[in-house]
C-alpha positions in Angstrom: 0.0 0.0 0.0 0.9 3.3 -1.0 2.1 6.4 2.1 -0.6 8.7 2.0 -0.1 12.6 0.5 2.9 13.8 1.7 1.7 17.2 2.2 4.7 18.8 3.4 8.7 18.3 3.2 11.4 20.3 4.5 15.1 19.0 5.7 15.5 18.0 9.6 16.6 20.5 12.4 18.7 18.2 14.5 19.7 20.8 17.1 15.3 20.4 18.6 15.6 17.1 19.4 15.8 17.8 23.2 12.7 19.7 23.2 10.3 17.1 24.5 13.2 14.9 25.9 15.1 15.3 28.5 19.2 15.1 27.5 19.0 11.3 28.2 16.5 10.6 25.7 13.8 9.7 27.6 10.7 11.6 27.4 10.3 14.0 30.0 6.5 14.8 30.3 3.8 13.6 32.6 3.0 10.0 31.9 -1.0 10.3 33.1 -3.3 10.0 30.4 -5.6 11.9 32.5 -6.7 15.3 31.7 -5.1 16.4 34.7 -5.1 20.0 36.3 -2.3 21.2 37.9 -2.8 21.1 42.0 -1.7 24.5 42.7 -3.1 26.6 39.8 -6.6 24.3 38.7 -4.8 24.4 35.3 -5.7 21.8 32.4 -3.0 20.4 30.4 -3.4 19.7 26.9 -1.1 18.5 24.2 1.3 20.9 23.0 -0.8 21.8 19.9 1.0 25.3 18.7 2.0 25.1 14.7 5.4 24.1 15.9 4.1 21.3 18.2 5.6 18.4 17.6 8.1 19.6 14.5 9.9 21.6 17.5 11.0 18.4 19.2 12.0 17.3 16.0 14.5 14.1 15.4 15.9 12.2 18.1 18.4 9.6 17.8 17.0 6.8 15.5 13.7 8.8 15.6 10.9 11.0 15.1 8.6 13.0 16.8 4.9 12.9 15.9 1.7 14.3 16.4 -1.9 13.3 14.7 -4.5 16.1 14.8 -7.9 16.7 13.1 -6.6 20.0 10.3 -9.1 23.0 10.1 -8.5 24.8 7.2 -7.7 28.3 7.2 -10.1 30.3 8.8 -11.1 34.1 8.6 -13.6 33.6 12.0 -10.8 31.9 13.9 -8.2 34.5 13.1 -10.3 37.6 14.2 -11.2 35.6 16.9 -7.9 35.2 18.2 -6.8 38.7 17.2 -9.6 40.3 19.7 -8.2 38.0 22.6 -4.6 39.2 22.0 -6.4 42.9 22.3 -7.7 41.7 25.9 -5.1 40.6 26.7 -1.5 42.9 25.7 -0.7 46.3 25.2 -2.1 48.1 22.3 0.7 48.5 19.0 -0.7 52.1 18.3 -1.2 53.7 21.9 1.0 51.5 24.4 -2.3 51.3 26.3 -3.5 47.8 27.4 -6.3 46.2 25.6 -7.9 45.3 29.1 -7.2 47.4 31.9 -7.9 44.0 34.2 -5.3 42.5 32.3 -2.3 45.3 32.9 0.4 42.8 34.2 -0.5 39.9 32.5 1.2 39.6 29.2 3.9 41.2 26.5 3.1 41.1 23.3 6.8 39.9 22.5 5.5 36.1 24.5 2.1 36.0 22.3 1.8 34.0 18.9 -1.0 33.3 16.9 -1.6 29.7 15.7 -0.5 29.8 12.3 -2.2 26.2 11.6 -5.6 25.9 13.6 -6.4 22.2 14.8 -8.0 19.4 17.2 -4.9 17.6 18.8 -5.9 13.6 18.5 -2.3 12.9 20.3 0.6 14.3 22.6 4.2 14.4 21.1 5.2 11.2 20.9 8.4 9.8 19.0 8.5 6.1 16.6 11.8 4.6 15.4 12.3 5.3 11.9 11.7 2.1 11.1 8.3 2.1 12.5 7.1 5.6 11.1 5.9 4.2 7.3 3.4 1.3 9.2 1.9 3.9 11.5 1.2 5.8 8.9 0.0 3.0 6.8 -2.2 1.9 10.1 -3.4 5.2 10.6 -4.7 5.7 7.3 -6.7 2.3 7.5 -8.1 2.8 10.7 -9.7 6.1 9.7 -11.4 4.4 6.4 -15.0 4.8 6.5 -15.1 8.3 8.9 -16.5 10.4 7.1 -16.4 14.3 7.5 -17.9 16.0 11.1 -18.8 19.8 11.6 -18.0 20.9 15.1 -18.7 24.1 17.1 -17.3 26.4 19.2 -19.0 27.7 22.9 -16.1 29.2 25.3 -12.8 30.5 25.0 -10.6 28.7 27.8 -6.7 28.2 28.8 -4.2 25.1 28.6 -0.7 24.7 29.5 1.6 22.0 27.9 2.8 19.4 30.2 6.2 21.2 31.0 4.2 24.4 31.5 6.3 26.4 29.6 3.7 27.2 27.1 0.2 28.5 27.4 -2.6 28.5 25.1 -5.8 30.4 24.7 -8.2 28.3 22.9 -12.0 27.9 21.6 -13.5 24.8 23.2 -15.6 22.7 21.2 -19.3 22.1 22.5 -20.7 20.8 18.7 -19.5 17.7 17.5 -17.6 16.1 20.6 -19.3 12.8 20.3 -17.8 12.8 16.7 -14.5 14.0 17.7 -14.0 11.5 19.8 -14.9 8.3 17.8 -12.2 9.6 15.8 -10.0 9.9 19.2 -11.2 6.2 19.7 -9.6 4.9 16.3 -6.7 7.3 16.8 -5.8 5.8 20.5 -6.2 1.9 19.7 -3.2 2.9 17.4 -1.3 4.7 19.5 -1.8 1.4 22.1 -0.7 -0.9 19.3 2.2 1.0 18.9 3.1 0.9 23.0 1.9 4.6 23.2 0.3 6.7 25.5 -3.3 7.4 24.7 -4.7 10.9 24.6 -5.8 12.8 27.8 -8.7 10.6 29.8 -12.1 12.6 29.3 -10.2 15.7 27.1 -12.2 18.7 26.3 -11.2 19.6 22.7 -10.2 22.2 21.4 -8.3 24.7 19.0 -5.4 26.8 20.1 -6.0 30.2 19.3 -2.6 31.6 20.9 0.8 30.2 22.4 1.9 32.2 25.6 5.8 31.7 26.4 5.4 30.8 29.7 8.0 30.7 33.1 6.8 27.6 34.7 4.8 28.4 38.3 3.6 31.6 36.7 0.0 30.8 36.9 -0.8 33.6 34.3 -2.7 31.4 32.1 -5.7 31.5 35.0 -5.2 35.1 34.9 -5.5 34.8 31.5 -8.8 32.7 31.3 -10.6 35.2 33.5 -10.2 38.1 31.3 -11.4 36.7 29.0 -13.4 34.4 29.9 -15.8 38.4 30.2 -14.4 39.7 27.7 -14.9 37.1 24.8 -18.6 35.4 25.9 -20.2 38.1 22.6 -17.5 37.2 19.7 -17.4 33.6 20.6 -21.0 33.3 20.3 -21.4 34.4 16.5 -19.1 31.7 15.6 -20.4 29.3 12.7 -20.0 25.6 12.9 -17.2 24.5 10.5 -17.0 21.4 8.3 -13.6 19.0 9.2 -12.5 16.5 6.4 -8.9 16.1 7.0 -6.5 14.1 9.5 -2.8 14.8 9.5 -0.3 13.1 10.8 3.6 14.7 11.3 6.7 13.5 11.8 9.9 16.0 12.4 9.4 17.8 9.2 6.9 15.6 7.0 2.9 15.5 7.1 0.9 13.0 6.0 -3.0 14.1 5.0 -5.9 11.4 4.8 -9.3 12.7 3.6 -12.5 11.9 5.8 -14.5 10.4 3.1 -16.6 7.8 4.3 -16.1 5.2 1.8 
């Protein structure tokens, strides 16, 4: 059987291999599938799902990273969305006057990014053998035969941290479509077991990552951060339209893989 679309290729960036790892090797992040909240904040955790997710950990020895997500293609709602919570949250470009005045200390603009690649993590980072990468891909795309498309909504704007909690996120929860996320999820983590993985987050609420926050770890600013707008964003977030998904991808270090949600 033929890989899949090879959607994307660019050459390796050795020197991000520890970024998930610790120098050992050995992955360095919480080993819980539960959607866990951290004891002294009430913070969830969620996959790292910025647009340099799992291509920042990169190659490590006799490896790759990867990282399966549902793709949402580029969206005009979602970036004006995410623009107005970056105005609630950091100083004004024009007038050096915060967006929010609630919000005074909590962000520079310098530590906030945009997603550049909106999407539904199915997996945390996790890293194959090379030799392994071609059948998971090859398993992946067989597992997902006969899902068709699913159109999901958004209700709240709400904040993650990665598992090392030295990135934040600002994010649109979905409340349309779960239930069809997650048989999706289901297919996705019988994989991931196969492979002697660990499964996504127990219970997850998904989601897609509007904003990355640099974080120092212990900040707690993401709660901060979910407050504001948690007032500020209730009217914008409401005249959000459902949106249509048809596409899985899969990435490892530098390449993407894309499998269409057809239904056949």
């Amino acid at each position: 059987m033929a890989l899949p679309r090879l959607v994307d290729y660019s050459s390796s960036d050795d020197s991000s291999s520890e970024s998930e790892r610790g120098k050992d090797g050995r992955n360095n992040s919480r080993s819980s599938n539960n959607r866990s909240s951290n004891s002294s904040s009430g913070q969830d955790y969620c996959s790292d799902s910025s647009s340099k997710g799992a291509e920042d950990a990169g190659h490590v020895r006799g490896g790759w990273s990867g990282h399966v997500y549902l793709r949402i293609r580029s969206s005009t709602q979602l970036h004006r969305l995410a623009l107005a919570c970056m105005d609630a949250i950091c100083p004004r470009l024009d007038d050096n006057i915060r967006g929010n005045a609630k919000s005074a200390d909590i962000l520079d603009l310098e530590k906030v990014r945009t997603i550049e690649e909106p999407h539904i993590s199915l997996t945390r980072p996790f890293y194959l053998p090379e030799h392994q990468i071609a059948g998971f891909v090859r398993e992946l795309e067989s597992c997902l035969n006969g899902l068709g498309p699913l159109a999901v909504g958004f209700g709240r704007i709400s904040t993650y941290v990665n598992e090392r909690q030295d990135r934040g996120f600002v994010a649109a929860d979905v409340d349309y479509g779960e239930e069809s996320v997650r048989r999706v999820l289901d297919h996705v983590n019988r994989l991931m077991e196969k492979f002697g993985q660990r499964k996504f987050f127990r219970d997850p609420r998904f989601h897609v990552s509007l904003l990355s926050v640099d974080l120092t770890p212990g900040s707690n600013k993401m709660s901060k951060v979910g407050a504001t707008l948690g007032a500020a964003m209730g009217e914008e977030i409401a005249h959000l339209v459902a949106m249509q998904i048809d596409e899985v991808e899969c990435i490892f270090g530098n390449k993407k893989f894309s499998f269409g949600l057809d239904a056949k």
